[in-house]
N, C-alpha and C positions, 0 to 999 in steps of 0.2 A: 504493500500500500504506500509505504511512504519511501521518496529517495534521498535517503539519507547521505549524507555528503561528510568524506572523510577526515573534514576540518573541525568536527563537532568538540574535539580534546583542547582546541585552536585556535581557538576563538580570541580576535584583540578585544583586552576590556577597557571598559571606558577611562579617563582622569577621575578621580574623585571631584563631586560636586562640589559649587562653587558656594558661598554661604549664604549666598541669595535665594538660596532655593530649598535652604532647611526648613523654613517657615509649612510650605507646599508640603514635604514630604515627610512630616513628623509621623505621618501615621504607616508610611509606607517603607520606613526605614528601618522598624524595630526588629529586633533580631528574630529572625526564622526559625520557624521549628522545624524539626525532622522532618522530610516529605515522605508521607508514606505513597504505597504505592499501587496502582491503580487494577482492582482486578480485573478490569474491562481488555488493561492493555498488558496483563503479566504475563501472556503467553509470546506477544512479541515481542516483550524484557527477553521473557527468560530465552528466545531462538535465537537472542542477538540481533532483530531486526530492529529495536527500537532500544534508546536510551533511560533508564531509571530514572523514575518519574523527577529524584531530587538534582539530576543532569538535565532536566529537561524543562523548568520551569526558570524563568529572569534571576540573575543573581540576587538581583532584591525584586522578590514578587511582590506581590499587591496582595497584605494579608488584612482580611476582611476578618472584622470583632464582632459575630455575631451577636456575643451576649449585650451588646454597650446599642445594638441597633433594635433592643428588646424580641431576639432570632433565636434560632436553638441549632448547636452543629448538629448537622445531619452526617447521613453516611451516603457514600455513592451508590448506583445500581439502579435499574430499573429502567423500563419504555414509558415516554409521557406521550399519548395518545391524544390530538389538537385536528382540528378542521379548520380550512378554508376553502372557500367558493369559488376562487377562478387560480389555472395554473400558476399563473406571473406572482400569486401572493405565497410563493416560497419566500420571497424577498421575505418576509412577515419574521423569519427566523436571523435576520441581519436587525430588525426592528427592536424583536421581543430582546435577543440576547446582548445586546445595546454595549456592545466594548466599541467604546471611542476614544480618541485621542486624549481628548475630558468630557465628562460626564458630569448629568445634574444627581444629586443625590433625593432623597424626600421630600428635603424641604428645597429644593430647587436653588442649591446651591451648587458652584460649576466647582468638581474637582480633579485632579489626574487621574488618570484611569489607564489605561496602555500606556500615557508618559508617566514617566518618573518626576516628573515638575516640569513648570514652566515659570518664565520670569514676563513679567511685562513692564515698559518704559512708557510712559505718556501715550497709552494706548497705540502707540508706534511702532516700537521695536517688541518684537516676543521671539524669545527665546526659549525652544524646544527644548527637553532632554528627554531621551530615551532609556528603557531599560538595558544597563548590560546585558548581555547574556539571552535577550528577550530572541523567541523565533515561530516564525512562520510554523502552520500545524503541517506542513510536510518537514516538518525543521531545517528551511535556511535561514539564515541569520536575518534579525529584521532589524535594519538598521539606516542611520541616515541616506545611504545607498537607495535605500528605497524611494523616499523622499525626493531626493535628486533626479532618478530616474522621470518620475510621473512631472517634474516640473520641467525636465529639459526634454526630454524624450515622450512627453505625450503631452502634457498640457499644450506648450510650446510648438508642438510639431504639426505644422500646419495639414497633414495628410490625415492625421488623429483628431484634431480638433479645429477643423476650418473657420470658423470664426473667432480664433485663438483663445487663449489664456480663459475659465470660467471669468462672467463677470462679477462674481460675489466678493470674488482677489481684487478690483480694481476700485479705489478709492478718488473722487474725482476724476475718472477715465483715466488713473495711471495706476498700473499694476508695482507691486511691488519687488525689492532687492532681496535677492532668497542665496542664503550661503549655507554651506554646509562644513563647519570645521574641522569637526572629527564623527567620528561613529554611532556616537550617541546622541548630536549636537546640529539642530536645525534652528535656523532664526529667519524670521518673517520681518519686513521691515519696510515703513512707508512714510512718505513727506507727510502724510496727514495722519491725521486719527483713524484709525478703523475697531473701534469699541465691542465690534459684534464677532469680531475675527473667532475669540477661541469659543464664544458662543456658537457663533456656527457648527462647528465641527460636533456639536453636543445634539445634533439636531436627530427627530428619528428616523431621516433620510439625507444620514449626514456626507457632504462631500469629502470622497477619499481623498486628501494630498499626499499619498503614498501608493505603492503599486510594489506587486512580491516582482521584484526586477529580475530577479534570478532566473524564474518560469517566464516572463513575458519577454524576455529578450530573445526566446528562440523565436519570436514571430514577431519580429521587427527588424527592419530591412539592416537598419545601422548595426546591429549585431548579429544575425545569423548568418548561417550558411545559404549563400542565393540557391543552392540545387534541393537542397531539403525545406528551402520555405516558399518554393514554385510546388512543390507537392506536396506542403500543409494546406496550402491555395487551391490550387487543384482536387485538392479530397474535399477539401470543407465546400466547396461548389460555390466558391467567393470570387467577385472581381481582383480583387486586391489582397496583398498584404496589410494596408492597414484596416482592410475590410475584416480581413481574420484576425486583427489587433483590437479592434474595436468587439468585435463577438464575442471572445474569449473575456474578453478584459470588462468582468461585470460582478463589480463588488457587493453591487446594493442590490443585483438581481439576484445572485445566489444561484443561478442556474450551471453554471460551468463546473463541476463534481471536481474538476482536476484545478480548478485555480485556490491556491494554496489561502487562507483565510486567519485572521487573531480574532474570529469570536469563540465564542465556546463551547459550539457546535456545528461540526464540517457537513457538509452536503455529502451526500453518500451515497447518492443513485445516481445516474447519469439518463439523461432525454427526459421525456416531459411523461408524467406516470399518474397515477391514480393514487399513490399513497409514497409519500417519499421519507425515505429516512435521514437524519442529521445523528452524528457520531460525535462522541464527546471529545475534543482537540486536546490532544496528546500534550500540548505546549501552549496549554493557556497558563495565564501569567496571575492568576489569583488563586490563591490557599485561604482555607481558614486558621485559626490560632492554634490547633490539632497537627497541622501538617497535613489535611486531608486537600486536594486540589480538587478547585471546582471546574465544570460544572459538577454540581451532585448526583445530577440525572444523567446516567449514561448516554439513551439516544429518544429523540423526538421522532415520533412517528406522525404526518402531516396529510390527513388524506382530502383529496379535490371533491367536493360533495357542491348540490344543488342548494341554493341559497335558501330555499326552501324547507327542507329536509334539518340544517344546523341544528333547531331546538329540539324535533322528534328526536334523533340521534344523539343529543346528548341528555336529553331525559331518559331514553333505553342503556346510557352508563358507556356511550361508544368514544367519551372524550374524557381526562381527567383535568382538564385549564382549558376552560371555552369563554371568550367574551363575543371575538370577533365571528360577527354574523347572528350574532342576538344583540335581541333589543327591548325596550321596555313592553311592548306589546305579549313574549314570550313568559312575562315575568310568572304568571299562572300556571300555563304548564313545566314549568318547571318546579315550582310549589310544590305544585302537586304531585309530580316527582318525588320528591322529597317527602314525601307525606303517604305515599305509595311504598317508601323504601327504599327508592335510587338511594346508593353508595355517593352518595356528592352532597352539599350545602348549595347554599346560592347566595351570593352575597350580593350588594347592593352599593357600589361606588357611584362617587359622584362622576360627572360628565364635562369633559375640560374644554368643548370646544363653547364660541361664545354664545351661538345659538344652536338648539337642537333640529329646528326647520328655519332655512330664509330665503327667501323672496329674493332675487338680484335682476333688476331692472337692467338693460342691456343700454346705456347709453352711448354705444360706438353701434346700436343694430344699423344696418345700412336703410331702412324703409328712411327715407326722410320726416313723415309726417311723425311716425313713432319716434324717433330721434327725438325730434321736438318739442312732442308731449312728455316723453318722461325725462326730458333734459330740465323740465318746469320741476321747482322741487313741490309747488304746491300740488302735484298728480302725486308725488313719488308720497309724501304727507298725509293727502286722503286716502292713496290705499293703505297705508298703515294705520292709521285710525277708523276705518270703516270696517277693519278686523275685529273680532270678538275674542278674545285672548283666553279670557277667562274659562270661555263656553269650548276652546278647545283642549283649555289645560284638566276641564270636568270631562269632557267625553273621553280623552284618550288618553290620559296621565294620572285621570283619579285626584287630583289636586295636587300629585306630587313634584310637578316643574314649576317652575317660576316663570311668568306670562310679562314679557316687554320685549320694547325695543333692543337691538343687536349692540352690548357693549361686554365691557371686562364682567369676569366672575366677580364673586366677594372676596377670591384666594388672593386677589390683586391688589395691591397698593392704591391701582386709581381706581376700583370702585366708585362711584356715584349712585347710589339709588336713583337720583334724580333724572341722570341718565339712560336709566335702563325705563322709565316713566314716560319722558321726551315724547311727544308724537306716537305715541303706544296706548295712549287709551282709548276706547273704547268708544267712538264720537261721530256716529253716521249725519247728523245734522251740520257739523264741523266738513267730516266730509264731502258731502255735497256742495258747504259754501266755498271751500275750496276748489272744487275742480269747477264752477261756476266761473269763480273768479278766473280759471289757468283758462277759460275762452271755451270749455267744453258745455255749453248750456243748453244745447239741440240734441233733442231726445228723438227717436223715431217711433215707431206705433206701439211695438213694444219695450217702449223706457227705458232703451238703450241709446247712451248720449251717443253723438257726431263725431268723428274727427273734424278736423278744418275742411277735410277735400270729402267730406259727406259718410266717409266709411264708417259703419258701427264699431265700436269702439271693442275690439272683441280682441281680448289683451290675453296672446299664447302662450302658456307657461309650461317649460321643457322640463320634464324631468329624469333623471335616470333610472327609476323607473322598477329601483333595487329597496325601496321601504314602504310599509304597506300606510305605516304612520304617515309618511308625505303625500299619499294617495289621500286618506281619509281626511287629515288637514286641511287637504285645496280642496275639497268636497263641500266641507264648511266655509271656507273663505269664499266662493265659488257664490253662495246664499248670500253671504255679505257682501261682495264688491255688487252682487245684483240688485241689491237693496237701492245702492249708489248711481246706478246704471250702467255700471261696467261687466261685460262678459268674460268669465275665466271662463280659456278652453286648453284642458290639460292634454300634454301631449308626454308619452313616456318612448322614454328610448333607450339605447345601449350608454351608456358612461364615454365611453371613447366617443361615441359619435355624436354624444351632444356638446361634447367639451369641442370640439371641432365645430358644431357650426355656431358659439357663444363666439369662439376665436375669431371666425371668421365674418362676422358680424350679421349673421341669417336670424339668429335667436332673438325675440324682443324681450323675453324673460324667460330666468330658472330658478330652478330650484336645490339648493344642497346644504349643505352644515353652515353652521355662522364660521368664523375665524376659529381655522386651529388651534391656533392661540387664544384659549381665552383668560389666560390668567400670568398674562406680562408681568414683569418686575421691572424694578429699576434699570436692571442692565438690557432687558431685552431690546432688540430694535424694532420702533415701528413699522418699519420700511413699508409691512404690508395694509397699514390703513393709509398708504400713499400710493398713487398708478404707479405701480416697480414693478409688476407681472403682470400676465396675461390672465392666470389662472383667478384674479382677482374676478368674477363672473360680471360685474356689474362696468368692466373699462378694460375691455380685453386688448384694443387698440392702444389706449394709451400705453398699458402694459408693456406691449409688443414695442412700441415705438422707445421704450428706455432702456427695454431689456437689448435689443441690439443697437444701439446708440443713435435712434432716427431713422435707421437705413428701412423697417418694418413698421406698420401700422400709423399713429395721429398721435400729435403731442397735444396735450391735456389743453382745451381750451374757455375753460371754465375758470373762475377767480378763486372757488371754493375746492377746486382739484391741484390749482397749482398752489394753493397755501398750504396743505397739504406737504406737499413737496419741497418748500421751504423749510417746514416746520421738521420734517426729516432728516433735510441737511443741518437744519442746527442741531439737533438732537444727537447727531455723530460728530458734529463740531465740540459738542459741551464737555466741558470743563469741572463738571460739579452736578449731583446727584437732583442740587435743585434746579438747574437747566434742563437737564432731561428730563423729570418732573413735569416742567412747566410745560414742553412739548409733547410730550403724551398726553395731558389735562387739556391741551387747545384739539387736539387731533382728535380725540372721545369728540368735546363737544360740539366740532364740525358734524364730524358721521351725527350724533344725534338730531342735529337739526335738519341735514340734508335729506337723512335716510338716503345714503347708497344701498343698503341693504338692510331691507324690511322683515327685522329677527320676531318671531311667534313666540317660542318660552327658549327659558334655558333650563339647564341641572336637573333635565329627565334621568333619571337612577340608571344606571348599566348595568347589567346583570352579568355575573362574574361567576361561574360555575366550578367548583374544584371538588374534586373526589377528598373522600373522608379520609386518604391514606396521605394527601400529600399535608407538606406544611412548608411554611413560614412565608403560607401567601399572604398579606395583610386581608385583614377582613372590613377593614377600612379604605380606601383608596379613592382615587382620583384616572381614569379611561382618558386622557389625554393624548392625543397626538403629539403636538409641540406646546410647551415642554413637556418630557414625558413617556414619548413613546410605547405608549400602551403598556404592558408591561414590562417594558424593560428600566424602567427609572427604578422598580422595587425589585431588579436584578433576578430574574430566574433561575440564574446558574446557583443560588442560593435556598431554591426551593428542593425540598426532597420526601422520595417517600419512607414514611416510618420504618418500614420493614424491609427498605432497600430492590425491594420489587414492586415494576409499575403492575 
C-alpha cells in the first residue's frame, strides 16, 4: 500500500524554534508519551512494510488533553458507518476530519493544527513552521518543499492555473512575497494587511497552499520523464499533461485513492462506488496524552444513498454519525426510533448558517423590466414584510426557529435583535403601500399588479429543489405575496443547474440557506456581505466582475452595493478590533434595510444522530458550515467506540 522511501532513518530536522513562537505552541510542545501502536496497522509493522507507529508520527505531534476538553481517551478500532447523497460528497470526509494548517477550536478560536506555530507581523508578514519529522500518509516527508512546489509549480504555472495565482492571495491586486528558508519554515508576506490570511486556511473548504510534491511531480512536464508522462496522458484519455495534473491533483475532492493526504482518514477505494471506505492515516500527526494516535476510529464507511431514503436508513440503525441529509422535518421519525429501540440518540444542535430558508432577488437577472423592479428596495421591502414568519415558524418548526430578517446569530459579537426585526414583520398593509409607491399600482382582473410594460407581475423562484421545508415554505409565502398581488411561481431544479443560470443572469429569484456564516467574530472577514462572489445569489454579476478583476460580469452600480465595498476594504485596512467593529455594524445594517436577501427564520434545530456505542460526540453543538465545518470543528478523529468495534 504504501511506498515507502528509504530516507525514512534521514530525515533533516528542523533548527529549534525561534521564541516567538512559544506563546502558539505551549500546548503542543509538552513532552510525548510513548506511542503505542496501532493494531489496525501491526501486521505491516510487524512485515516491515511500515514504520512503528512512534517512527511514524511529527517529532513533536499534536497531543490533544482530552480530559481538560471535558472528553474521555478512547481506544482505537472499529467501522463508523455515515451516508451521503451524491458521489462528489466524499469530499464531506476532507470536511468532517478538518486537519488544516490552523484550525478553529469550540469556541472559534484559530489554532495550529498541522503547523507547529505561526508568527504574525502587522497582519503582513506570517511566518509558517512546520512539524519536524511530520509526513504525508504514504510517508514522504511533508515539508516546506511542498509549499514551494504548489506556489511555483502550480499556482504560478500558467498551464495549471490560467488565470494565475488564486485571488484570495492577492491583497489590493498584488499577490504576495512567498520564501521558503529551510524545511520547516514558510513565510507569506504582503505590502498590505491581509487579516483573513491564516483565517482562511481554517475554512471547511479550505485552500491547499501545499501539494504532496513528491507524487505530483511525476505528472508534471518540469519534472518527469516526457516518455512515461505521454503515456500517463495517453491512459488517463487526457488532452494534456496539465490536464492529468489538474485531475489527479484534488485535495478537497478526495477522489484520487493514490494522492497521498495529512487528514486522518485516507480514501481507500479507487472510481466512483456505492459505499467507499476511508483508512485510518498511518502518519497522522495527533496523539492523545496515553500515546494512543488518533484517528480513534479505524475506517469510515460512506455509502451514496437517495436523498430520500437518509432518515428511513438511519432510523433502521444503517448509520452511526448522520446529520448530513437530515433535517428538522425528520426530527419525529427518528424519535420514534428511538423510542422503538434504534441503538442511537438524536440530539438537537443549533444551526450556524444565518438563515435557515432565503429568498435572493437576482439583481444582475438580465429581463430589464425585472432588473428594475427589484433593483427598487421598496419591492425587495414589501416582499419581506408581506411574509408571515410567525405562521411559518408554527406550521413547520413547531415554534422552534426564530422568525426574521437574514442577519448574524446570537453566537456573534454583532448580534442586533433589532436587526434581525428590520423589515421582517409581518405588515401586508405596509406592503402594499410600498410597492404602490415602487410604480407597481395596476392590478389586472385577477389582483395581480402590472409590471411597467403591462406583464403580470409573476415573480419565479428557482429552487434546488433538494428540501421539502423550502417546498412547503414558498407554498405559504406563495398565499402571502398573493395577498399583495404578487404571483410566486416555484420552479425546482438540479443544484448545478440553477446555480448556472443565477450566474448567468436567467434567474429572477432563488432560493437557499442564509450566509454560511452566521456567526462572524471579530477576526472574520466580511468580504461576503460585499459583491466578492458570484455564488452571493442575489449579485452574481457583480461577483463575477471582482472575482476576475473586471474582465467577467458588471461592476456594482448601486451607492448601497458599492458602500458595501468600501466598508470591506476598510475592515482589512483596520488597525484595531474597534475598526473592524464598526464595519461589520455599518455592513449588518445596510443588508437590513436593503434586504438583499429576504431570511424566513433562523436556528431550526439539526438533528444529529449517533449510535449508543460511540462517544465524545458533544451532545450540545453548533451544524455550521463556516466557521465550523460540520463536524469537524468538534474533531472526529477524537470520537470512538466504547468497545473498540463499530
Amino acid at each position: 500500500m504504501f511506498d515507502l522511501r528509504s530516507s525514512f532513518s534521514s530525515l533533516a530536522r528542523a533548527a529549534a524554534l525561534a521564541p516567538a513562537f512559544v506563546s502558539a505552541l505551549a500546548l503542543s510542545v509538552a513532552a510525548a508519551p510513548d506511542v503505542q501502536e496501532s493494531n489496525f496497522w501491526s501486521a505491516e509493522v510487524k512485515a516491515g512494510d511500515l514504520p512503528p507507529a512512534a517512527e511514524r508520527i511529527p517529532e513533536t505531534p499534536l497531543i490533544v488533553d482530552l480530559e481538560a476538553k471535558g472528553r474521555t481517551p478512547g481506544v482505537q478500532g472499529g467501522t463508523l458507518n455515515t451516508m451521503v447523497t451524491r458521489s462528489k460528497d466524499i469530499r464531506q470526509m476532507v470536511v468532517y476530519g478538518y486537519a488544516r494548517l490552523a484550525g478553529y477550536d469550540e469556541n472559534y478560536q484559530l489554532q495550529p493544527d498541522i503547523l507547529l506555530g505561526y508568527e504574525v507581523e502587522d497582519n503582513r508578514r506570517f511566518t509558517l513552521k512546520l512539524r519536524p519529522g511530520h509526513r504525508w500518509s504514504n510517508g514522504d516527508p511533508f515539508t516546506s518543499a511542498d509549499f514551494e512546489y504548489w506556489w511555483k509549480d502550480v499556482a504560478n504555472n500558467p498551464l495549471l492555473n490560467t488565470t494565475g495565482a488564486p485571488d484570495y492571495l492577492r491583497v489590493d491586486g498584488e499577490l504576495p512575497t512567498v520564501s521558503f528558508p529551510d524545511e520547516t519554515t514558510v513565510i507569506y508576506e504582503w505590502q498590505s494587511p491581509n487579516p483573513s490570511f491564516l483565517h482562511s486556511l481554517a475554512q471547511a473548504a479550505p485552500p491547499f497552499i501545499y501539494r504532496p510534491s513528491a507524487y505530483l511531480k511525476q505528472f508534471h512536464a518540469d519534472y518527469a520523464d516526457p516518455e512515461k508522462l505521454a503515456e500517463e496522458v495517453d491512459y488517463a484519455r487526457v488532452k494534456s499533461w496539465a490536464a492529468l495534473h489538474n485531475k489527479l491533483d484534488n485535495m478537497y475532492k478526495f477522489d484520487n485513492h493514490e494522492l497521498p493526504t495529512l487528514q486522518p482518514w485516507l480514501n481507500a477505494t479507487s472510481g466512483k462506488k456505492i459505499r467507499h471506505q476511508f483508512v485510518r492515516n498511518p502518519f497522522y500527526h495527533r496523539i492523545d496524552s496515553n500515546g494512543v494516535q488518533l484517528p480513534y476510529i479505524d475506517t469510515v464507511e460512506m455509502e451514496i444513498v437517495a436523498g430520500g431514503l437518509v432518515a428511513a436508513k438511519t432510523n433502521a440503525g444503517e448509520s452511526e454519525l448522520q446529520a448530513r441529509g437530515l433535517g428538522f422535518r425528520d426530527i419525529p421519525i427518528l424519535r420514534k426510533g428511538e423510542s422503538d429501540g434504534a441503538d442511537y440518540k438524536t440530539y438537537l444542535w443549533g444551526n450556524g448558517t444565518a438563515s435557515q430558508i432565503a429568498i435572493y432577488p437576482n439583481l444582475n437577472v438580465n429581463d430589464d423590466q425585472w432588473r428594475a423592479v427589484l433593483r427598487d428596495k421598496r419591492v425587495r421591502q414589501a416582499l419581506s414584510v408581506a411574509i408571515n414568519r410567525a405562521g411559518i415558524n408554527k406550521a413547520l418548526y413547531f415554534k422552534l426557529a426564530k422568525p426574521g430578517g437574514m442577519t448574524v446569530l446570537e453566537a456573534s459579537p454583532f448580534f442586533d435583535p433589532e436587526l434581525r426585526e428590520k423589515n421582517a414583520q409581518y405588515d401586508p398593509e405596509l406592503a402594499n403601500k410600498l410597492l404602490d409607491e415602487a410604480g407597481l399600482d395596476q392590478r389586472d382582473g385577477y389582483g395581480i399588479r402590472k409590471l411597467p410594460d403591462g406583464r403580470p407581475m409573476e415573480l419565479v423562484v428557482e429552487t434546488a429543489g433538494e428540501r421539502q421545508e423550502v417546498e412547503n415554505a414558498l407554498q405559504i409565502i406563495s398565499d402571502d405575496w398573493r395577498d399583495v398581488g404578487v404571483k410566486l411561481v416555484m420552479r425546482p431544479l438540479d443544484r448545478d443547474i440553477l446555480r448556472n443560470r443565477v450566474f448567468s443572469g436567467t434567474t429572477m429569484a432563488s432560493v437557499w440557506y442564509g450566509w454560511d456564516n452566521g456567526l462572524p467574530q471579530i477576526y472574520t472577514s466580511p468580504a461576503y456581505l460585499a459583491p466578492t462572489d458570484q455564488v452571493f445569489l442575489s449579485w452574481p454579476k457583480w461577483g463575477q466582475y471582482h472575482q476576475t478583476g473586471g474582465d467577467v460580469g458588471e461592476a456594482p452600480d448601486m451607492d448601497a452595493a458599492k458602500r458595501l465595498m468600501d466598508l470591506w476594504h476598510a475592515w482589512e485596512a483596520a488597525q484595531t478590533d474597534e475598526e473592524r467593529t464598526a464595519a461589520w455594524t455599518e455592513m449588518l445594517q445596510i443588508h437590513a434595510e436593503e434586504v438583499y436577501a429576504i431570511g424566513i427564520v433562523a436556528g431550526a434545530p439539526q438533528p444529529v444522530v449517533v449510535s449508543n456505542r460511540l462517544r465524545n460526540v458533544p451532545e450540545k453543538g453548533i451544524w455550521a458550515w463556516d466557521p465550523g465545518a460540520h463536524f469537524g470543528i468538534y474533531r472526529p478523529d477524537e470520537f470512538y467506540f466504547v468497545d473498540g468495534k463499530g
